[in-house]
MITORLUM-21931 format. One line per 10 residues: number of its first residue (from 1); their letters; for each residue x, z, y of N, C-alpha, C, CB. Coordinates in steps of 0.1 Angstrom, whole numbers, plus 5000, padded with zeros to 4 digits. Glycine has a CB too. Example, Ala and Ser with C-alpha at 12.3 -4.5 7.8 and 13.67 -1.06 7.14 Angstrom:
2
1> as> 5132,5078,4943,5123,5078,4955,5132,5078,4967,5113,5090,4955 | 5128,5071,4978,5137,5071,4989,5129,5079,5000,5141,5057,4994 $
END
This chain:
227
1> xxxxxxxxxx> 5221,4832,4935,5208,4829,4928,5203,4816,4933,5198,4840,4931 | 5199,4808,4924,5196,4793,4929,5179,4797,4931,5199,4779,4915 | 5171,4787,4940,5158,4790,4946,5151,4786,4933,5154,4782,4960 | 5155,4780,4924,5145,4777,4910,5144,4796,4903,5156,4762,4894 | 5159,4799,4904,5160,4815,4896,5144,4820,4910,5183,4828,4899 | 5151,4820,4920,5141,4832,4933,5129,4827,4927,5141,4828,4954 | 5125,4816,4929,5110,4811,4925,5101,4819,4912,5110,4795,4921 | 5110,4819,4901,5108,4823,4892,5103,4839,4891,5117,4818,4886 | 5112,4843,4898,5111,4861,4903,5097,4862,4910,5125,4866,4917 | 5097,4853,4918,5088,4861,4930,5068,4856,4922,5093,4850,4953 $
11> xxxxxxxxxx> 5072,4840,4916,5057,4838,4909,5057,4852,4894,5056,4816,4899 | 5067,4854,4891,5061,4863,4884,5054,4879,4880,5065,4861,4881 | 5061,4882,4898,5057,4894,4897,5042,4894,4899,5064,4902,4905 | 5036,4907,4895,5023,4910,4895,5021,4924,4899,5017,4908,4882 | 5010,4928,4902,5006,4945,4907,5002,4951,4889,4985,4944,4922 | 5010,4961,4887,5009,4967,4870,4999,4980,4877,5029,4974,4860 | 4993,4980,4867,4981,4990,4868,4980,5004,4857,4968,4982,4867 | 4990,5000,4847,4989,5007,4837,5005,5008,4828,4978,5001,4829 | 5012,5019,4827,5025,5017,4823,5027,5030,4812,5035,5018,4836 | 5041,5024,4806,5043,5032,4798,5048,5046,4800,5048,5027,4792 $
21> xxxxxxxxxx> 5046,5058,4789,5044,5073,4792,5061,5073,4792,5035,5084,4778 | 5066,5069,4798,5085,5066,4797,5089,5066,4814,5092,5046,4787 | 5099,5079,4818,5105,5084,4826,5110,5071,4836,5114,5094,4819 | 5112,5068,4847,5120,5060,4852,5129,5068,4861,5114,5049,4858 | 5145,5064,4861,5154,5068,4863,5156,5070,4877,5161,5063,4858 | 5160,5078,4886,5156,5080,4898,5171,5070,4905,5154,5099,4900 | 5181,5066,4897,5186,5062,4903,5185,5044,4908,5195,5066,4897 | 5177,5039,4897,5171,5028,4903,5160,5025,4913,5167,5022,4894 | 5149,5038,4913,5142,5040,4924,5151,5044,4940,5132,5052,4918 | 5162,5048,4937,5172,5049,4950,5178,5036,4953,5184,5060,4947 $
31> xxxxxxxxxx> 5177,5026,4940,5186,5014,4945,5175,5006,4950,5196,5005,4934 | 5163,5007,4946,5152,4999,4953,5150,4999,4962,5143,5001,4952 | 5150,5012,4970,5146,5012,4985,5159,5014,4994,5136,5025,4988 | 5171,5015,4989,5184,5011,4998,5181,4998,4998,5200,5014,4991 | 5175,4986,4988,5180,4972,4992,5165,4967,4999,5187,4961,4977 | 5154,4974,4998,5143,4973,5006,5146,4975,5022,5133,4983,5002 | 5157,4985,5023,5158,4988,5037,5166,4974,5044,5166,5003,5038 | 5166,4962,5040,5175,4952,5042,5162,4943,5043,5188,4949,5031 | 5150,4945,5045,5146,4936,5050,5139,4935,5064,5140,4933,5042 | 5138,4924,5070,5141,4923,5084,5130,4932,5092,5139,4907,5088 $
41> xxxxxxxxxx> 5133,4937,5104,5126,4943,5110,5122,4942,5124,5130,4950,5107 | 5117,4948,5132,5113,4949,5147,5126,4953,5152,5100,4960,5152 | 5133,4942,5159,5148,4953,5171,5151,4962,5158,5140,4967,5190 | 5154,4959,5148,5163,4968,5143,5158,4981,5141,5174,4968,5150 | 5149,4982,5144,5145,4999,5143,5142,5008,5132,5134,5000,5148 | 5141,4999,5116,5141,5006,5105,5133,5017,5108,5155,5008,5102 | 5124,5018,5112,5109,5027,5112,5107,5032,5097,5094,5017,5118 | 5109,5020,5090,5104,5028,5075,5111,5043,5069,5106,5017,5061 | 5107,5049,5064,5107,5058,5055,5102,5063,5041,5105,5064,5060 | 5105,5067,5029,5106,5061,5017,5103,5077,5012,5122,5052,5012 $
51> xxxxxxxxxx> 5094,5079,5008,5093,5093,4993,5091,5091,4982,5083,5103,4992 | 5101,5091,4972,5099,5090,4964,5094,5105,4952,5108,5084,4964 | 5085,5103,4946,5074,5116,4940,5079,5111,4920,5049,5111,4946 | 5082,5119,4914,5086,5121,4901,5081,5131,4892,5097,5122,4901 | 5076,5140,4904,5072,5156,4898,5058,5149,4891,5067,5173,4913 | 5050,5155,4877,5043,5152,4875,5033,5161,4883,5044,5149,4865 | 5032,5172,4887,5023,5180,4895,5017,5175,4911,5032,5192,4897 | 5031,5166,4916,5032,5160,4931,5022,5150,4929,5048,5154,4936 | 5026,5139,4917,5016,5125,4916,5007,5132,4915,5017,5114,4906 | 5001,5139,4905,4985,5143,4903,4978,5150,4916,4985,5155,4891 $
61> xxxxxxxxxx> 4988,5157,4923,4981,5163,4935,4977,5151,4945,4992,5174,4943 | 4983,5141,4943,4983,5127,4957,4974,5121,4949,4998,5115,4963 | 4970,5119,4938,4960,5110,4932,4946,5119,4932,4966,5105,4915 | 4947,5135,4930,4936,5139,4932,4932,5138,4944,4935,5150,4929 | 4941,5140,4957,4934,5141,4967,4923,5124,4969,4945,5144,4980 | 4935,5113,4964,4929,5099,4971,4912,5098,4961,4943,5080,4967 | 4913,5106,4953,4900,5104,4942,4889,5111,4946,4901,5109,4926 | 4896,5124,4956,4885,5131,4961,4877,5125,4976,4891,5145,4962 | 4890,5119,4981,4884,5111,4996,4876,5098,4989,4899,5104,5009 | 4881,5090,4980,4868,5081,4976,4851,5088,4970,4875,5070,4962 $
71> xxxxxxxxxx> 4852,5095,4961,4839,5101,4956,4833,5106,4970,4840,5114,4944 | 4840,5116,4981,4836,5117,4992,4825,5107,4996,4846,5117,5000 | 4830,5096,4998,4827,5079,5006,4815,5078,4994,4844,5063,5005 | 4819,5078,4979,4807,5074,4970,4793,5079,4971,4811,5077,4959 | 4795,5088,4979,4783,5097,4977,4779,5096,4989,4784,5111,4972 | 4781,5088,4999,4769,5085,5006,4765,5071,5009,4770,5091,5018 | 4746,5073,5015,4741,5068,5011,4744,5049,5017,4730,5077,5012 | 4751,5052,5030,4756,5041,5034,4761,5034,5023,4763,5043,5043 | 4771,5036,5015,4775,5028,5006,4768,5016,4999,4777,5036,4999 | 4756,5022,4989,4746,5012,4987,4741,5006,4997,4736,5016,4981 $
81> xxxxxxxxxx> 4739,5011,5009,4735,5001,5017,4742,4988,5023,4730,5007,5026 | 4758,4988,5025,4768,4983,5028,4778,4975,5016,4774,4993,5034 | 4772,4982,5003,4782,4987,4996,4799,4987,4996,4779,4983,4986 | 4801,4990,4985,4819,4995,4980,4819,4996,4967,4826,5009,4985 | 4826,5009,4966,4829,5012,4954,4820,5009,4943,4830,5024,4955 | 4819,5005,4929,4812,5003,4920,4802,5017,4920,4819,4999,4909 | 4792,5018,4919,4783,5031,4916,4778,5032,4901,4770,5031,4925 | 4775,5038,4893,4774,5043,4882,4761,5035,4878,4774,5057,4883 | 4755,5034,4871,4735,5025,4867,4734,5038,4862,4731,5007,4852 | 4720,5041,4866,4709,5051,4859,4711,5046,4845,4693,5050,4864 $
91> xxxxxxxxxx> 4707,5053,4833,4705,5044,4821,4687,5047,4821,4716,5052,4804 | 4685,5042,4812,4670,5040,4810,4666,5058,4803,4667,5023,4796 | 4653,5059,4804,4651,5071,4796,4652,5074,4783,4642,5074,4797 | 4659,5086,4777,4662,5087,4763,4675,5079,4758,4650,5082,4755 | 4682,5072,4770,4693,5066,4765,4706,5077,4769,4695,5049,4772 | 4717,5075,4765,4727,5088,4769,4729,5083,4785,4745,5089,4760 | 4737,5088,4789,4746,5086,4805,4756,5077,4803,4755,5100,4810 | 4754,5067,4817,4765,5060,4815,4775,5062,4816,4766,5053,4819 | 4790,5057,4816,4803,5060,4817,4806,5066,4831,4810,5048,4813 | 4816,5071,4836,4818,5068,4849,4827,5062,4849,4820,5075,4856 $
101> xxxxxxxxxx> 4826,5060,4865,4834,5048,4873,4850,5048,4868,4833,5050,4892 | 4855,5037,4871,4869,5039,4865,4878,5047,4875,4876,5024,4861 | 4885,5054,4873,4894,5061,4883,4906,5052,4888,4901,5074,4876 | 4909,5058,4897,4919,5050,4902,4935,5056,4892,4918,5052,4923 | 4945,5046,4892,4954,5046,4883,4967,5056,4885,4957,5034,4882 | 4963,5062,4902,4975,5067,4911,4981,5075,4896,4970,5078,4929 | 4975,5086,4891,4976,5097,4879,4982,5094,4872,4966,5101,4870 | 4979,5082,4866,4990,5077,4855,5001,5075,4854,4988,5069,4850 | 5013,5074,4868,5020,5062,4866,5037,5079,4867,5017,5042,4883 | 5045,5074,4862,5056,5080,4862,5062,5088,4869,5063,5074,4862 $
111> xxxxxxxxxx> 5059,5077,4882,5068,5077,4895,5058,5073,4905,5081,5068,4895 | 5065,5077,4921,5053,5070,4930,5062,5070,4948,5033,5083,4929 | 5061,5059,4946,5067,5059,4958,5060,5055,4977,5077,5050,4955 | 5058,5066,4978,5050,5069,4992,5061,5061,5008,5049,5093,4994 | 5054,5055,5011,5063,5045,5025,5053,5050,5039,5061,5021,5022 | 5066,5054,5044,5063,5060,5057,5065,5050,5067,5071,5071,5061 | 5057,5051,5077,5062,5045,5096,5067,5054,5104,5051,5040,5107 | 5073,5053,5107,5078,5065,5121,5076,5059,5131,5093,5070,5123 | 5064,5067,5140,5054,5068,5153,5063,5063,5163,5047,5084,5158 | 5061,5056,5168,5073,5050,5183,5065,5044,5192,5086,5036,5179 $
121> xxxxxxxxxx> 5064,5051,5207,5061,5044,5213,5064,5031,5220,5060,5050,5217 | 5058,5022,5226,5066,5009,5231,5060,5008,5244,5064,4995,5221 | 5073,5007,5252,5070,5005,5263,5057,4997,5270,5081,5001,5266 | 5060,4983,5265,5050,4973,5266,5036,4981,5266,5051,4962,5254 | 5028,4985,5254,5014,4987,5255,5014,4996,5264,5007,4991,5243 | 5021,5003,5273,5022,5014,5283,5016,5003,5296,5041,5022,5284 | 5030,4992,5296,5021,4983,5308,5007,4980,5307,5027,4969,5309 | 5007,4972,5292,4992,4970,5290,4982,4975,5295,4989,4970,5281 | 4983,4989,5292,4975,4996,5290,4965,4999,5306,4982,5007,5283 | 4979,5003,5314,4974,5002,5324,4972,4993,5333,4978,5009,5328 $
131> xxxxxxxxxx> 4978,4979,5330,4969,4969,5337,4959,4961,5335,4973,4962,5339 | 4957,4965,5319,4946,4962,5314,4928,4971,5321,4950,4965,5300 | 4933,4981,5331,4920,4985,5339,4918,4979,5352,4919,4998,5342 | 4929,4966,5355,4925,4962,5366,4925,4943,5362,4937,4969,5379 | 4931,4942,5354,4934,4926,5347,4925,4924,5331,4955,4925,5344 | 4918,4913,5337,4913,4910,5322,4925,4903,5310,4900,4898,5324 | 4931,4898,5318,4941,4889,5311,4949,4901,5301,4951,4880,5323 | 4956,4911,5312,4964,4923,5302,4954,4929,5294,4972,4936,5310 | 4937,4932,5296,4933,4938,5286,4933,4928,5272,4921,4944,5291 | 4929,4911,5275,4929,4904,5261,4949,4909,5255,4924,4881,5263 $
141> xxxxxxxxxx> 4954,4909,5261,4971,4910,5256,4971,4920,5244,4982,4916,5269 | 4965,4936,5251,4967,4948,5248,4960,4944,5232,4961,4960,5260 | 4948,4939,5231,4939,4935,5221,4949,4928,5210,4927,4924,5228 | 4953,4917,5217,4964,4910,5205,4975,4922,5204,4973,4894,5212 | 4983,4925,5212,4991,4939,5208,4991,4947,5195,4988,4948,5215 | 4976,4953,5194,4970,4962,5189,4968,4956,5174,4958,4967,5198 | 4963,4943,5173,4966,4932,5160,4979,4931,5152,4964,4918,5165 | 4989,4928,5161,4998,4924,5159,5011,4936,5152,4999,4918,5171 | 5009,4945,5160,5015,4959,5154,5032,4960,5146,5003,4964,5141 | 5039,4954,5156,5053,4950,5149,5059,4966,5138,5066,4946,5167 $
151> xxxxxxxxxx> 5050,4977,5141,5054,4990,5134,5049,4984,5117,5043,5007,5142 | 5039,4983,5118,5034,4982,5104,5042,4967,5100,5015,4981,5102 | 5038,4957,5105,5045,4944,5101,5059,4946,5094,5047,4935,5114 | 5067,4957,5102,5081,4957,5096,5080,4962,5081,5092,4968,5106 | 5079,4973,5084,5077,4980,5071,5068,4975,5063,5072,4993,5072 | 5059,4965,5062,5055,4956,5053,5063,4947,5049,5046,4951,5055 | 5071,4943,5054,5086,4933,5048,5092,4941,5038,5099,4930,5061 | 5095,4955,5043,5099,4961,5034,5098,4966,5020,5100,4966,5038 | 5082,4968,5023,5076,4970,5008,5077,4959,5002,5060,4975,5006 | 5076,4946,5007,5076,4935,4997,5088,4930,4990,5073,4925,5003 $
161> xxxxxxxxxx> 5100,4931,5000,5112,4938,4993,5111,4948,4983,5119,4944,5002 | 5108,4958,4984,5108,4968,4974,5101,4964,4962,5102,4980,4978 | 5088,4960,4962,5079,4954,4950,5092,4942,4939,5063,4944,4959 | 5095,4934,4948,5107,4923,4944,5111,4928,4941,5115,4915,4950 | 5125,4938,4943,5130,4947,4934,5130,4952,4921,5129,4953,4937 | 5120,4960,4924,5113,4970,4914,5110,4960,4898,5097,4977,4922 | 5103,4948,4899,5100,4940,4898,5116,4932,4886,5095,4937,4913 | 5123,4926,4896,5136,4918,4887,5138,4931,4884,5150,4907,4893 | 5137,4946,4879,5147,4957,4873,5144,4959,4860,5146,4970,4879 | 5124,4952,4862,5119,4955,4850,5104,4963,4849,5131,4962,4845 $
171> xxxxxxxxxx> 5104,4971,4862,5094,4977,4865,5081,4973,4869,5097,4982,4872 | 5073,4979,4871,5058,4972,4872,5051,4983,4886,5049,4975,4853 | 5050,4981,4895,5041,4989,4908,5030,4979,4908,5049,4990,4926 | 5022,4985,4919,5013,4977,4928,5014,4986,4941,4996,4975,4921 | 5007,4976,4953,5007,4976,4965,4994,4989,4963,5005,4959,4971 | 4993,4996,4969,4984,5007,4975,4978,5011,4987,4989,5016,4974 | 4966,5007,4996,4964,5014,5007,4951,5020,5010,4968,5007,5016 | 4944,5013,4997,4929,5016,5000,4925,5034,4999,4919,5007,4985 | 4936,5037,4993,4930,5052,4990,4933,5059,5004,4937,5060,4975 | 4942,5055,5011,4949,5063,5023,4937,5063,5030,4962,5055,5031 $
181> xxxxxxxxxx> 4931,5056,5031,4917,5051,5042,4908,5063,5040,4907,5035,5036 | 4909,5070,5025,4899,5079,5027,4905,5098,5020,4884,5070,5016 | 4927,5095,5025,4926,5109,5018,4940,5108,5030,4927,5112,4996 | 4942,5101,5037,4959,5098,5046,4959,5115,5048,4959,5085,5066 | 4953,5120,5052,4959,5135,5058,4965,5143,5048,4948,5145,5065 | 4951,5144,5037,4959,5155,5027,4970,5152,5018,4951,5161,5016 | 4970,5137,5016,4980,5131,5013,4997,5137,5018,4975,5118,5017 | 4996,5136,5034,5007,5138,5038,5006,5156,5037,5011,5130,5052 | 4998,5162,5039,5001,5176,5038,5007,5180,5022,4985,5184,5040 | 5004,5175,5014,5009,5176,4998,5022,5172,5004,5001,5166,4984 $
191> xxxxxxxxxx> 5026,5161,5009,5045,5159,5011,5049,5162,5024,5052,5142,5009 | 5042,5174,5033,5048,5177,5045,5054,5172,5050,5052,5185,5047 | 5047,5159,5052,5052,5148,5064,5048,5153,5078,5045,5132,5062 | 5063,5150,5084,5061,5155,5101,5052,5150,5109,5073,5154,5110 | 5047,5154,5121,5039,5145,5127,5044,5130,5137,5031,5155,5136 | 5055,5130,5139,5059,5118,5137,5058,5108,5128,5067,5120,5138 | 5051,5108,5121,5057,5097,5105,5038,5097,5101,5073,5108,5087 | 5034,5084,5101,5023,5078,5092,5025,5073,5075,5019,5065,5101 | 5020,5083,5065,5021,5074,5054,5011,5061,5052,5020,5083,5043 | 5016,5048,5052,5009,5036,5053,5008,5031,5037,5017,5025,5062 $
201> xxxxxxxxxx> 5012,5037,5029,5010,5029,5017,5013,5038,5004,5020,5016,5017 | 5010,5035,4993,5012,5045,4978,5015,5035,4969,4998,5054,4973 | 5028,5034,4964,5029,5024,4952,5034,5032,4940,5039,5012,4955 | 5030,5031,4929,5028,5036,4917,5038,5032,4911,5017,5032,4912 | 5047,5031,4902,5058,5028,4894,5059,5035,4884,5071,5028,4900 | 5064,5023,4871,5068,5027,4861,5068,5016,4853,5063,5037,4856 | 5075,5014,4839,5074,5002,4832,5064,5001,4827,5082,4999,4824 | 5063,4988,4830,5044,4981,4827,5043,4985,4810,5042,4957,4830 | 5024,4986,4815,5025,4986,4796,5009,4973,4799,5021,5009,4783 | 5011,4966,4808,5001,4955,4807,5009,4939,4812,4986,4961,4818 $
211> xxxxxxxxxx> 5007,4929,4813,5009,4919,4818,4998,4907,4821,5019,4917,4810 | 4994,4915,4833,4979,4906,4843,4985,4893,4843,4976,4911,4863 | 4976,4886,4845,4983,4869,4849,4971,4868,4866,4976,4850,4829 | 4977,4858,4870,4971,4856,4882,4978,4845,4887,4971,4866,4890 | 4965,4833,4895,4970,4823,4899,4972,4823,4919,4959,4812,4892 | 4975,4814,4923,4973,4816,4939,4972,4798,4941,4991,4827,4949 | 4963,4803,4957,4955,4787,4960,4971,4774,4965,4938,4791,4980 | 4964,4769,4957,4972,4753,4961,4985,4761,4975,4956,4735,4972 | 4991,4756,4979,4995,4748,4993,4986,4745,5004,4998,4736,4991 | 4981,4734,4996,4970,4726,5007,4964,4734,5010,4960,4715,5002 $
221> xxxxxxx> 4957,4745,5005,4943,4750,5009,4953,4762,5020,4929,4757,4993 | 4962,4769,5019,4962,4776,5033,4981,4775,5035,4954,4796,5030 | 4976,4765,5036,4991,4757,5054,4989,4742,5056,5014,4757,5049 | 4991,4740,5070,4991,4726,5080,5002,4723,5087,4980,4725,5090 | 5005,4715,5082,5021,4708,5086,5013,4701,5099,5031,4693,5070 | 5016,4710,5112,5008,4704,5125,5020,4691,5133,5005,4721,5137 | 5017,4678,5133,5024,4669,5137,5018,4665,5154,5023,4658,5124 $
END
């Protein structure tokens, strides 16, 4: 592949939000994440882990739960005060009810592929940890440590790999994590994930039935060629 073809791949993918009512083949969702698992990682450790969901009962159960942990969040009062989520407008009196909020898209999509971390301790934050009660220096370390998180970093290479994929096959995902924030447990109880293993992400799949456009900032504005 010449870098004009790569370029071309990678500006045009987009996050699909809405796809068509048409099955995707489970064998391309298996070639996705075999060639996802090829992207680089921490020491080799291949931490990620991959579920792929097809049942239409499975997706609806993981999209109800993430809809029920956000309305959770919606309904309190912190929200307006902080806000988030869009909230609904009173209508005026004698006018009907407004719409509600738009749901999130997890429901709709074909297929859904759930990405796991597998829990690993690392020696290092072990030092940290404990010299960080006698050393200021190891406690700023432990701080960057805790930022830095080579567990998640890897397996984010991976998903981006995967999206790429999915992506030149023909398919249409988006990236997923906001809902985990407010449903991660029942989420994994619906796919009896062990307690070893964090689900970090929810991506949706199926062939697009929209085509978003979207631009990204210059160059200039975020990188410095430091001389």
């Amino acid at each position: 592949m010449e870098t004009v073809e790569l370029a071309e791949l990678i500006k045009n993918r987009r996050s699909i939000r809405a796809w068509e009512d048409k099955p995707v083949p489970e064998e391309l969702l298996l070639q996705a994440v075999e060639l996802a698992t090829w992207a680089p990682n921490g020491a080799n450790a291949q931490l990620w882990y991959f579920y792929i969901v097809q049942d239409r009962n499975d997706i609806k159960a993981v999209a109800d739960a993430a809809q029920a942990g956000r309305d959770v969040m919606t309904s309190w009062p912190e929200m307006a005060q902080f806000g988030g989520f869009p909230r609904p407008v009173s209508p005026p009196p004698g006018t009907s009810a407004p719409s509600p909020p738009r749901r999130m898209p997890l429901g709709d999509a074909p297929a859904m592929i759930l990405v796991g971390a597998k829990k690993r301790e690392n020696p290092m934050d072990k030092v940290l940890a404990e010299r960080a009660k006698v050393d200021e220096k190891a406690a700023e370390m432990l701080q960057w440590s805790s930022i830095l998180n080579p567990r998640i970093q890897s397996v984010s290479a991976g998903i981006a790999y995967l999206l790429l994929v999915l992506h030149q096959m023909g398919l249409g995902a988006t990236w997923m994590t906001g809902p985990l924030a407010q449903s991660k447990g029942d989420v994994e109880k619906i796919l009896k994930v062990p307690d070893g293993m964090d689900i970090i992400a929810l991506i949706p799949v199926g062939y697009p039935a929209d085509n978003p456009t979207g631009q990204r900032r210059p160059v200039s504005e975020v990188c410095e060629v430091m001389k």
